[in-house]
MITITI-353530 format. One record per residue (C-alpha): x, y, z; residue in one letter. Coordinates in steps of 0.05 Angstrom, whole numbers, plus 5000, padded with zeros to 4 digits. Layout:
<atoms>
<atom px="X" py="Y" pz="Z" r="a"/>
...
</atoms>
This chain:
<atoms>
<atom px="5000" py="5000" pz="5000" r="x"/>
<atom px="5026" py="5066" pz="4984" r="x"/>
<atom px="5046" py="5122" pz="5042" r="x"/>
<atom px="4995" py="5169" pz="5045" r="x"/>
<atom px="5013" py="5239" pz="5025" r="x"/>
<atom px="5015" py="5273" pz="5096" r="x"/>
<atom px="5021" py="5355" pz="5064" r="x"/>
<atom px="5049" py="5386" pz="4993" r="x"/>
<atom px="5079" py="5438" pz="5025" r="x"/>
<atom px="5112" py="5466" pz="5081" r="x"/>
<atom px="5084" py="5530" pz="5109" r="x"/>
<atom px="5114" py="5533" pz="5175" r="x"/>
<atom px="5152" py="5480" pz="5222" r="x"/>
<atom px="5155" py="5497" pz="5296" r="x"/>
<atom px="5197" py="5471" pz="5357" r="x"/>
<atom px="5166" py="5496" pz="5427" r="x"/>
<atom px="5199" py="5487" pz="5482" r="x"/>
<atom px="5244" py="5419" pz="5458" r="x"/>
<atom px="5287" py="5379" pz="5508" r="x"/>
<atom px="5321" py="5326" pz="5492" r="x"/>
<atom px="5355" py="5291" pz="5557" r="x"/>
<atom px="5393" py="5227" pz="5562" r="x"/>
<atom px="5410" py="5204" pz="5633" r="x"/>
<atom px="5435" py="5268" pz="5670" r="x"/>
<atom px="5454" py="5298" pz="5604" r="x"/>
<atom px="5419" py="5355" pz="5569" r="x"/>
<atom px="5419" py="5346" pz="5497" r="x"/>
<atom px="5378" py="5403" pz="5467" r="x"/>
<atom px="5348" py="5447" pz="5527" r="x"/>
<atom px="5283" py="5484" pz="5519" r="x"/>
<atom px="5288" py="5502" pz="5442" r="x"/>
<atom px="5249" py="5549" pz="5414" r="x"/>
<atom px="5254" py="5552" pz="5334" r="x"/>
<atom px="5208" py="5576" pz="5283" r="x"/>
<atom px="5228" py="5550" pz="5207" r="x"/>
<atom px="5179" py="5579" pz="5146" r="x"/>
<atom px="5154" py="5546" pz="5095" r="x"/>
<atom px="5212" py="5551" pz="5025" r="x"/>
<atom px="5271" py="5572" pz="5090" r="x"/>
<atom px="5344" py="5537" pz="5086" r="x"/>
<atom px="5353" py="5539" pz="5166" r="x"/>
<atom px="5426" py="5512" pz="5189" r="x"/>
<atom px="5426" py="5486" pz="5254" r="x"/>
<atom px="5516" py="5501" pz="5269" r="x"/>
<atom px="5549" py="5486" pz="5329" r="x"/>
<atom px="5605" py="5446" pz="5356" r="x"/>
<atom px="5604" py="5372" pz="5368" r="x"/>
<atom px="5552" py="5357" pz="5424" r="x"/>
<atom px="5520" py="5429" pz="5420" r="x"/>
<atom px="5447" py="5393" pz="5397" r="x"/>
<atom px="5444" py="5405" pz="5328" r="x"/>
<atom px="5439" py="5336" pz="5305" r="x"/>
<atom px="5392" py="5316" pz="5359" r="x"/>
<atom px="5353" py="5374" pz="5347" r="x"/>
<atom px="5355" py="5355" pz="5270" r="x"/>
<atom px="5330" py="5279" pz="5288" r="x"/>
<atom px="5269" py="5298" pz="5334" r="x"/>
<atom px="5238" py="5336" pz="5267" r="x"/>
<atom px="5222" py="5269" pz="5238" r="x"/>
<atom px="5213" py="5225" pz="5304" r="x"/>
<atom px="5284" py="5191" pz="5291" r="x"/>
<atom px="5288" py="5221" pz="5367" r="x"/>
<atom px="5236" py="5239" pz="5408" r="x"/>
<atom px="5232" py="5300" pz="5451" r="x"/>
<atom px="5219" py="5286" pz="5536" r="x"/>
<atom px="5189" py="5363" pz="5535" r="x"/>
<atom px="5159" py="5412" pz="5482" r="x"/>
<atom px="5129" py="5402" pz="5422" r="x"/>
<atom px="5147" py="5400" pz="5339" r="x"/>
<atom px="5093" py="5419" pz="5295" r="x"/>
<atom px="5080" py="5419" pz="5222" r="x"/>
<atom px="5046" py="5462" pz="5189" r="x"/>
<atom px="5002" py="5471" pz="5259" r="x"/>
<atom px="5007" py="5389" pz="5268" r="x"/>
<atom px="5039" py="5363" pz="5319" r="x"/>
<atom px="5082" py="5300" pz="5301" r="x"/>
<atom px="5067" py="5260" pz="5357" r="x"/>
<atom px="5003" py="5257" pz="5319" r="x"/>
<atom px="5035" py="5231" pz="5255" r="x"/>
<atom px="5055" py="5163" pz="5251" r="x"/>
<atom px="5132" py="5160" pz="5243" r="x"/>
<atom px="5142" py="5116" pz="5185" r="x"/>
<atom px="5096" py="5166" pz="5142" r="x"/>
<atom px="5127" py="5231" pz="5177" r="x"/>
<atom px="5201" py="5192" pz="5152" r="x"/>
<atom px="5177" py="5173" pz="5078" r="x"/>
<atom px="5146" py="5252" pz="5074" r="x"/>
<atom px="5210" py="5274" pz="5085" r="x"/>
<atom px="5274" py="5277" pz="5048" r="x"/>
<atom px="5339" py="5258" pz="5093" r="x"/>
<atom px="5404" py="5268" pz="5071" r="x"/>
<atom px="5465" py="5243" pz="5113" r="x"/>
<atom px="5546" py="5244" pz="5112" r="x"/>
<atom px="5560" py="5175" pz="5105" r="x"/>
<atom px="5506" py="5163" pz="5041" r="x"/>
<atom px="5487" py="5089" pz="5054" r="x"/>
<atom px="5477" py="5067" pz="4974" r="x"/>
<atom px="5466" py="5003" pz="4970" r="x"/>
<atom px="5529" py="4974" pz="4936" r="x"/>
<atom px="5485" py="4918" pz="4893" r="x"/>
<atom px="5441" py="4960" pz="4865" r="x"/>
<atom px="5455" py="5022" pz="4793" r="x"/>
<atom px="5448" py="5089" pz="4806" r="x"/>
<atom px="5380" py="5079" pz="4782" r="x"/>
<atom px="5358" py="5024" pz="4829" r="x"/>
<atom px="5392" py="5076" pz="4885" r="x"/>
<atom px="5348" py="5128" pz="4869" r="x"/>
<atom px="5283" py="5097" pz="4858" r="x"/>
<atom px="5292" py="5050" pz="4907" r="x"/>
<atom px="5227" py="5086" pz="4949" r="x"/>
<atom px="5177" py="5091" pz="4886" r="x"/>
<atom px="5198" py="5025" pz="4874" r="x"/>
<atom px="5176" py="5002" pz="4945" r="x"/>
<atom px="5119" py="5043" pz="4942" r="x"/>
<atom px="5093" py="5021" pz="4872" r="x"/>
<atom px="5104" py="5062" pz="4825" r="x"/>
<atom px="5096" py="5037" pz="4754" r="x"/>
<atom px="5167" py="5030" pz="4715" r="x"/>
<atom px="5166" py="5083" pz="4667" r="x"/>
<atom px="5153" py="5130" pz="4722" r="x"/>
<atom px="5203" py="5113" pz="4763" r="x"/>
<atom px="5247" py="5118" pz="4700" r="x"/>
<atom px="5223" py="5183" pz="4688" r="x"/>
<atom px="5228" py="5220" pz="4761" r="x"/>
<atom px="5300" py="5183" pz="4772" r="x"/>
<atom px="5321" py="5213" pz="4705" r="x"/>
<atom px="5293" py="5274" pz="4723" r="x"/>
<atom px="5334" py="5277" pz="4790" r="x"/>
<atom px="5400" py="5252" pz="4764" r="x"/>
<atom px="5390" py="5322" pz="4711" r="x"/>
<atom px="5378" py="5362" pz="4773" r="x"/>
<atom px="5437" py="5338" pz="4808" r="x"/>
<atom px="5481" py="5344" pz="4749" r="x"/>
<atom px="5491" py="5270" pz="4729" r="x"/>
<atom px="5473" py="5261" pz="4658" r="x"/>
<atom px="5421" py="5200" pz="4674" r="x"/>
<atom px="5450" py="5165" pz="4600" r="x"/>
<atom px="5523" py="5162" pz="4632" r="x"/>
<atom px="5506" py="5148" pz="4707" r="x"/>
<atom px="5447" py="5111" pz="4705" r="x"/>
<atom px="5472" py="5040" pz="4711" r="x"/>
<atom px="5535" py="5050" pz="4744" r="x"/>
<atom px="5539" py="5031" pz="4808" r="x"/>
<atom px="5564" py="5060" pz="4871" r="x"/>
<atom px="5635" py="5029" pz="4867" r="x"/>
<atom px="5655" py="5068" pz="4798" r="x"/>
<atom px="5627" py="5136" pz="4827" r="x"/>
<atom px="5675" py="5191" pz="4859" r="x"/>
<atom px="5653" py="5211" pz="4933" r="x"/>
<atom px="5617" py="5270" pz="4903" r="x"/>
<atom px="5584" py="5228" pz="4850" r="x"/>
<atom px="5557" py="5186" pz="4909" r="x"/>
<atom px="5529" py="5253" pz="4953" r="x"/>
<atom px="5494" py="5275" pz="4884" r="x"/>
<atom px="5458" py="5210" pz="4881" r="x"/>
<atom px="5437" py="5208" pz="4961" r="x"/>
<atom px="5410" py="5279" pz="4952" r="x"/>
<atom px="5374" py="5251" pz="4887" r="x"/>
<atom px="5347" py="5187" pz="4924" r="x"/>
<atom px="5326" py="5238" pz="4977" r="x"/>
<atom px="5278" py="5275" pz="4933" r="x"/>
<atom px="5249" py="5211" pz="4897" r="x"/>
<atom px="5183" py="5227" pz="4936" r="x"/>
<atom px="5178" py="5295" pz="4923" r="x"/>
<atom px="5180" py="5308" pz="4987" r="x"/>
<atom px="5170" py="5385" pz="5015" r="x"/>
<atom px="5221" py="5374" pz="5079" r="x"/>
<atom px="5286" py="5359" pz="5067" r="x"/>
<atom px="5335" py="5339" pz="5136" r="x"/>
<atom px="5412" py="5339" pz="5111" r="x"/>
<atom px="5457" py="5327" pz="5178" r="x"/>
<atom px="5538" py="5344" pz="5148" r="x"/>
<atom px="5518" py="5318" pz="5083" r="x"/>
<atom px="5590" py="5350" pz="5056" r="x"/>
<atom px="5625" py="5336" pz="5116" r="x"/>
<atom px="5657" py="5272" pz="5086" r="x"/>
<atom px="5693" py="5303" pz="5033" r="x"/>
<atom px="5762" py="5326" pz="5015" r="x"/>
<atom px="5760" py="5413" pz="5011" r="x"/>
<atom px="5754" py="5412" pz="4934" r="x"/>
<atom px="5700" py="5358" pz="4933" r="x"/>
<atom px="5656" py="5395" pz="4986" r="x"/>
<atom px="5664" py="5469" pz="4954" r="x"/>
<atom px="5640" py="5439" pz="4884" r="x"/>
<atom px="5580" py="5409" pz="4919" r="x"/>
<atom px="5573" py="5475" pz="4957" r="x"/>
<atom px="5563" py="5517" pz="4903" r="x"/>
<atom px="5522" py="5458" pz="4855" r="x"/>
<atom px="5466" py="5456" pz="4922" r="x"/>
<atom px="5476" py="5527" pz="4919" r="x"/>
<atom px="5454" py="5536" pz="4854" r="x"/>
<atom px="5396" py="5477" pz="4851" r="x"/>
<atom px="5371" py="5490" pz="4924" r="x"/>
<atom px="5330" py="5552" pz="4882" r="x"/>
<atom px="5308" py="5492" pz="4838" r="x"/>
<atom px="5282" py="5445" pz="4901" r="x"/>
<atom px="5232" py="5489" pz="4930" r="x"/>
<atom px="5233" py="5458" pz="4979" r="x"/>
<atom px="5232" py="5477" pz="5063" r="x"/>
<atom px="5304" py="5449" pz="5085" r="x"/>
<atom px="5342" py="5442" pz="5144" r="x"/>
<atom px="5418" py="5434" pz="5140" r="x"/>
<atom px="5465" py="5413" pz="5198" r="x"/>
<atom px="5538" py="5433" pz="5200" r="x"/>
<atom px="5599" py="5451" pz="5235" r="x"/>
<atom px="5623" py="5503" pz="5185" r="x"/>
<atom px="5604" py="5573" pz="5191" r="x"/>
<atom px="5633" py="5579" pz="5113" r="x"/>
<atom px="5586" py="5530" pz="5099" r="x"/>
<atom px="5535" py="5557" pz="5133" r="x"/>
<atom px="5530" py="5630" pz="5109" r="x"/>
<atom px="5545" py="5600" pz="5031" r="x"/>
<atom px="5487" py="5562" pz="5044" r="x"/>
<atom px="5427" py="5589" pz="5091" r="x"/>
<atom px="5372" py="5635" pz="5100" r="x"/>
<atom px="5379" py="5642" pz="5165" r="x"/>
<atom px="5426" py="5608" pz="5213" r="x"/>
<atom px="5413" py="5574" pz="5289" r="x"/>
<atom px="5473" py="5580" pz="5326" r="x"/>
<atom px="5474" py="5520" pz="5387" r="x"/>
<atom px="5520" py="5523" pz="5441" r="x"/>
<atom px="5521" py="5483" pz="5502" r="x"/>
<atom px="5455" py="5442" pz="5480" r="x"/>
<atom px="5421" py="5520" pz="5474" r="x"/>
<atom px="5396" py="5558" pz="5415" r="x"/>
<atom px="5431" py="5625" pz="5434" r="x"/>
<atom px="5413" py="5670" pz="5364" r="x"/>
<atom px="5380" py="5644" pz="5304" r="x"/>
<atom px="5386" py="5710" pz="5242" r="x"/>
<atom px="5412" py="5726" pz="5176" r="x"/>
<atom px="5488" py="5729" pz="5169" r="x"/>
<atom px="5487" py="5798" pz="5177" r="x"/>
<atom px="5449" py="5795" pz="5232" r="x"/>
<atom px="5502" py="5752" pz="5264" r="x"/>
<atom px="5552" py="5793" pz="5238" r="x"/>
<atom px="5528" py="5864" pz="5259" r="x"/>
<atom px="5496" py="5847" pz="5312" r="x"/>
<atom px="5519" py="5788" pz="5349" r="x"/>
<atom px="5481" py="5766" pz="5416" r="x"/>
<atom px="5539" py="5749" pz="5463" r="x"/>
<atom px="5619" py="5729" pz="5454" r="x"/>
<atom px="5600" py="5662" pz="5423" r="x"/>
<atom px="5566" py="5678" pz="5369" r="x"/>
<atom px="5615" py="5733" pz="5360" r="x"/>
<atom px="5675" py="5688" pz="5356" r="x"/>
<atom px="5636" py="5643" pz="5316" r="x"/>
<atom px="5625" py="5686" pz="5261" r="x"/>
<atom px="5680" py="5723" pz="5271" r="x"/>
<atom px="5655" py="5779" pz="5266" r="x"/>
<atom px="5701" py="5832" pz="5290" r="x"/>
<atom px="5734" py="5825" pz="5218" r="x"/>
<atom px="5668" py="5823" pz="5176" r="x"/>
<atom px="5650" py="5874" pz="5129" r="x"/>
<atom px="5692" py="5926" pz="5164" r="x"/>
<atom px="5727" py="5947" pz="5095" r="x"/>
<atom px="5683" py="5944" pz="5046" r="x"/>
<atom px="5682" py="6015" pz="5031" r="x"/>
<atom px="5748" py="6014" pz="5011" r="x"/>
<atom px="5750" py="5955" pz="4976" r="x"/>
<atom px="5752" py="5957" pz="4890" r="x"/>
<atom px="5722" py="5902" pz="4849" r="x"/>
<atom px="5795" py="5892" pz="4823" r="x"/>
<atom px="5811" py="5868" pz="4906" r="x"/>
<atom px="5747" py="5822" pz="4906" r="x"/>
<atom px="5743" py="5793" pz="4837" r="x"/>
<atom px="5763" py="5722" pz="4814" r="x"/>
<atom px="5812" py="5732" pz="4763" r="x"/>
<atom px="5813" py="5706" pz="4701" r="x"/>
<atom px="5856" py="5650" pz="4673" r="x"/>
<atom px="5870" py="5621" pz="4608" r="x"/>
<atom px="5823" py="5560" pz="4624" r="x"/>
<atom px="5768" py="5605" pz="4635" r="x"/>
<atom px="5770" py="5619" pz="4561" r="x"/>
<atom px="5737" py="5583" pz="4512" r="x"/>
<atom px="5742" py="5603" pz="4430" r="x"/>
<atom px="5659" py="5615" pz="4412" r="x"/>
<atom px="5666" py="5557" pz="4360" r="x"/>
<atom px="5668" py="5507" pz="4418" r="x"/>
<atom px="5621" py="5458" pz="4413" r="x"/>
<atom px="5574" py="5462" pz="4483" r="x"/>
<atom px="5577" py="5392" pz="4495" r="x"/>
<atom px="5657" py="5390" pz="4486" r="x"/>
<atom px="5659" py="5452" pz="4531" r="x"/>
<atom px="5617" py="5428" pz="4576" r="x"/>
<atom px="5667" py="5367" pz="4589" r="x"/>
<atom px="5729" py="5413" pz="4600" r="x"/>
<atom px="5692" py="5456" pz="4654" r="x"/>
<atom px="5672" py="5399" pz="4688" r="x"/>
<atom px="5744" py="5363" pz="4680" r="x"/>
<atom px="5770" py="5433" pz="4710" r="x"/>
<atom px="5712" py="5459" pz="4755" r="x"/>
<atom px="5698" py="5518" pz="4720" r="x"/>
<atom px="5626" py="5551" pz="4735" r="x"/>
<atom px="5629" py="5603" pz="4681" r="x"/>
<atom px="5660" py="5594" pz="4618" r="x"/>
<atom px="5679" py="5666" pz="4578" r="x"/>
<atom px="5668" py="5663" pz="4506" r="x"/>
<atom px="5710" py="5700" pz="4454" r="x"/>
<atom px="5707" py="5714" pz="4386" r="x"/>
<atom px="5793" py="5724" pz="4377" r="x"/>
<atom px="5805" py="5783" pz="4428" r="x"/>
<atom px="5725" py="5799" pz="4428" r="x"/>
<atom px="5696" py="5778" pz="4495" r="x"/>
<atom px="5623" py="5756" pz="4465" r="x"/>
<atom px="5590" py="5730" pz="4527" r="x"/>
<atom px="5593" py="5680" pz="4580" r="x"/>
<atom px="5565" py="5616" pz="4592" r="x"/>
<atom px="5547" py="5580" pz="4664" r="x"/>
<atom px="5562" py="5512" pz="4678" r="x"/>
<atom px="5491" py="5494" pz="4684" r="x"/>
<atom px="5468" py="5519" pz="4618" r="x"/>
<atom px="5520" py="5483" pz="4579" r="x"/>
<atom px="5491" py="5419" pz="4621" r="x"/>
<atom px="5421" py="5432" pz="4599" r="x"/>
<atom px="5438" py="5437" pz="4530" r="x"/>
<atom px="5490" py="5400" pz="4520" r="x"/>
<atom px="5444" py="5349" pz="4468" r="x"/>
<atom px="5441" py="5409" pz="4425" r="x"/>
<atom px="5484" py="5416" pz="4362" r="x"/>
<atom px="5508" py="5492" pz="4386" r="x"/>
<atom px="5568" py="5518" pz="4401" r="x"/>
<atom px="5591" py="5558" pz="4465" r="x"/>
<atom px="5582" py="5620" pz="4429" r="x"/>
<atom px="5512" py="5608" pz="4397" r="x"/>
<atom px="5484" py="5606" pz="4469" r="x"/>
<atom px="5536" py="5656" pz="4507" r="x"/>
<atom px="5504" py="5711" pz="4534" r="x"/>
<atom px="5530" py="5781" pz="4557" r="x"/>
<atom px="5538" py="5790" pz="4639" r="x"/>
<atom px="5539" py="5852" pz="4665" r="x"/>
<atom px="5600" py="5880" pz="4667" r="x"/>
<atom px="5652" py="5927" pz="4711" r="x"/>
<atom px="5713" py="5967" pz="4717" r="x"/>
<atom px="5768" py="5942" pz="4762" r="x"/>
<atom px="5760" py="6007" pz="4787" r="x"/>
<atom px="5688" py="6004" pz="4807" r="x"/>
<atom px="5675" py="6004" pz="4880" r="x"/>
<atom px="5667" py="5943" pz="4905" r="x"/>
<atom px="5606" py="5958" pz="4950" r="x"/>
<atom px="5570" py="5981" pz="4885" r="x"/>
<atom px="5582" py="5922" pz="4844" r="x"/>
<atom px="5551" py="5889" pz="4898" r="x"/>
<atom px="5486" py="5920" pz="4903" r="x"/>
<atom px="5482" py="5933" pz="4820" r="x"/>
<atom px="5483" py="5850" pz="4823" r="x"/>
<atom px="5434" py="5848" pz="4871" r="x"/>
<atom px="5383" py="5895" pz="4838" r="x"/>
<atom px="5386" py="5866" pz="4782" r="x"/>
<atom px="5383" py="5787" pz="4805" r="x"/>
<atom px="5446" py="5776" pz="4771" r="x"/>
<atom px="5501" py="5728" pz="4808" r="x"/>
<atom px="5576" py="5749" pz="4772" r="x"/>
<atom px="5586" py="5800" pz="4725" r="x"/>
<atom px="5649" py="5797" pz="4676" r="x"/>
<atom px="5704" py="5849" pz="4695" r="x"/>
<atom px="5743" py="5879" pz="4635" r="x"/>
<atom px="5806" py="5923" pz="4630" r="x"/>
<atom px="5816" py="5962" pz="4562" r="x"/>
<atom px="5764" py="5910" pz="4530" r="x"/>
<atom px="5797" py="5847" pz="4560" r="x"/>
<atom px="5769" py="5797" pz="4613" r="x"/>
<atom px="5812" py="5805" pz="4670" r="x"/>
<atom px="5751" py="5782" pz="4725" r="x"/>
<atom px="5698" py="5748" pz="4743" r="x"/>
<atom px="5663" py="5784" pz="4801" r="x"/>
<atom px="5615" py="5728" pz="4836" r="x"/>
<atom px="5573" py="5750" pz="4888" r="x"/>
<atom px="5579" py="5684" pz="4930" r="x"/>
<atom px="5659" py="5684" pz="4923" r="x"/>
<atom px="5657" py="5759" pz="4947" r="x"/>
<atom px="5613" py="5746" pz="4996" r="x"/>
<atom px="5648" py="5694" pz="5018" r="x"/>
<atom px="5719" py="5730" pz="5023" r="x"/>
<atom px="5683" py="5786" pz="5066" r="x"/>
<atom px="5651" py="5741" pz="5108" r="x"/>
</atoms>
């Protein structure tokens, strides 16, 4: 029989009051926490702060001894735990696939349990593998063994969403990887967490991770939520020497002003350019081979556009070349203040604008690199 669909969407989760004790030991003490519906909350905080615990008692993997968790004005303890789990998507460091089984088997292991008919299955895992960047016609039937650790965290998050489910619970799901591995994956959930719509909650230990990453961020010390804000809210106005130190934040921001686009961009190298006659799906193989997000496109010394990773993925079927589908950023001086390239991107929903010197790329100035120096 198939799990009944508890809700589509999320419109508000609530934790009231939430301890968690074991023994003598507080776990999570008295948590108050508020998450809306579409959020990305991340629960930070050293080892044995309560994150994770605080994470588990969402779904009923733990249950709380005090308070309440509601969702969407339902209390859990009125949901029966098996549905609550297989409503929501849960993501985890060490990814469990199931060595046995393809990709595809991976991923639609839970439609496949819950009966879906084949060619749907097919369709959604295909669907999922696109999402998560994994052309389904190359990855489908590998199995776990031939993937890269990244590979394998791509297809967890994938088998995670099988369900469509409007929850997603990811406890360190980076926190197994080597530094190049978990930036990629970074910025690739960065960029498809827009995609998801979906109400997530993300534990880590990283405050880099963390203000890449989150709406709003829950700072646990001691088994206590002690400020839960924007990371300029942590940053400007920081509710007592832990958070502080946490963030850092006597060195945040403090410069800007004087900062030029020339001191925050990314500059540009010779692999960042690619000749407009490329063909997308060849260039699309060299910026994955060398982890480049944006490709620049020129026509001989004519800068003609640029190209993100993701586009050349989507298109990469298509008999065009870099050029034909390159498309002009906006652009700066190294000169330009650094504060004003800021807010031009953000007023005009733009994430990196090309920087060019006497008509030559010599930048790429990407809001989530720049913030990411500052902060």
């Amino acid at each position: 029989m198939a799990t009944e669909r508890l809700f589509d969407r999320i419109s508000a989760i609530e934790l009231a009051g939430v301890t968690k004790r074991y023994g003598d030991d507080v776990a999570v003490d008295c948590l108050d926490l508020r998450i809306e519906g579409g959020e990305l909350v991340i629960l930070i905080g050293a080892s044995g702060s309560g994150k994770t615990t605080t994470l588990r008692m969402i779904n009923r993997l733990i249950e709380p001894d005090e308070g309440r968790v509601t969702i969407n004005g339902t209390d859990t303890r009125e949901i029966d735990p098996v549905a609550l789990r297989r409503n929501t998507g849960y993501v985890i460091q060490q990814i469990g696939l199931f060595p046995h089984m393809s990709v595809g088997e991976n991923v639609g292991l839970v439609p496949t349990i819950e009966g879906w008919e084949r060619g749907r299955i097919r369709a959604q895992v295909e669907r999922l593998l696109d999402l998560v960047d994994l052309p389904p016609e190359t990855y489908y039937a590998r199995f776990p063994r031939e993937l890269s650790g990244g590979q394998q965290q791509r297809v967890g998050l994938a088998r995670a969403l099988a369900m469509d489910p409007p929850l997603l619970l990811m406890d360190e799901p980076f926190g197994a990887l080597d530094p190049i591995l978990r930036k990629q994956l970074q910025d690739e959930f960065s960029r498809i967490k827009a995609d998801l719509g979906r109400t997530i909650v993300f534990v880590t230990h990283d405050i880099d991770e963390a203000f890449k990453l989150g709406d709003r961020i829950a700072i646990m010390h001691d088994a206590r939520l002690v400020q839960v804000g924007t990371p300029e809210d942590l940053i400007f106005n920081p509710a007592s020497d832990v958070v502080a130190h946490m963030v850092d934040a006597d060195r945040k921001f403090r410069h800007i002003d004087t900062l030029s686009v020339r001191d925050l961009m990314t500059p540009v190298l010779r692999r960042h350019l690619f000749p407009a006659a490329t063909g997308v799906h060849s260039g699309l193989e060299t910026m994955m081979a060398s982890d480049i997000g944006v490709a620049i496109v020129t026509d001989g010394e004519e800068v003609v556009g640029a190209v993100r990773r993701r586009e050349a993925y989507t298109r990469r079927h298509e008999e065009l070349t870099m050029g034909e589908i390159a498309a002009m950023p906006l652009t700066f001086s190294p000169h330009d203040a650094g504060s004003a390239a800021l807010a031009e991107l953000k007023h005009s929903g733009h994430s990196f604008g090309l920087v060019v010197d006497d008509k030559k790329p010599v930048g790429l100035f990407l809001s989530d690199e720049v913030l990411m120096r500052l902060i």
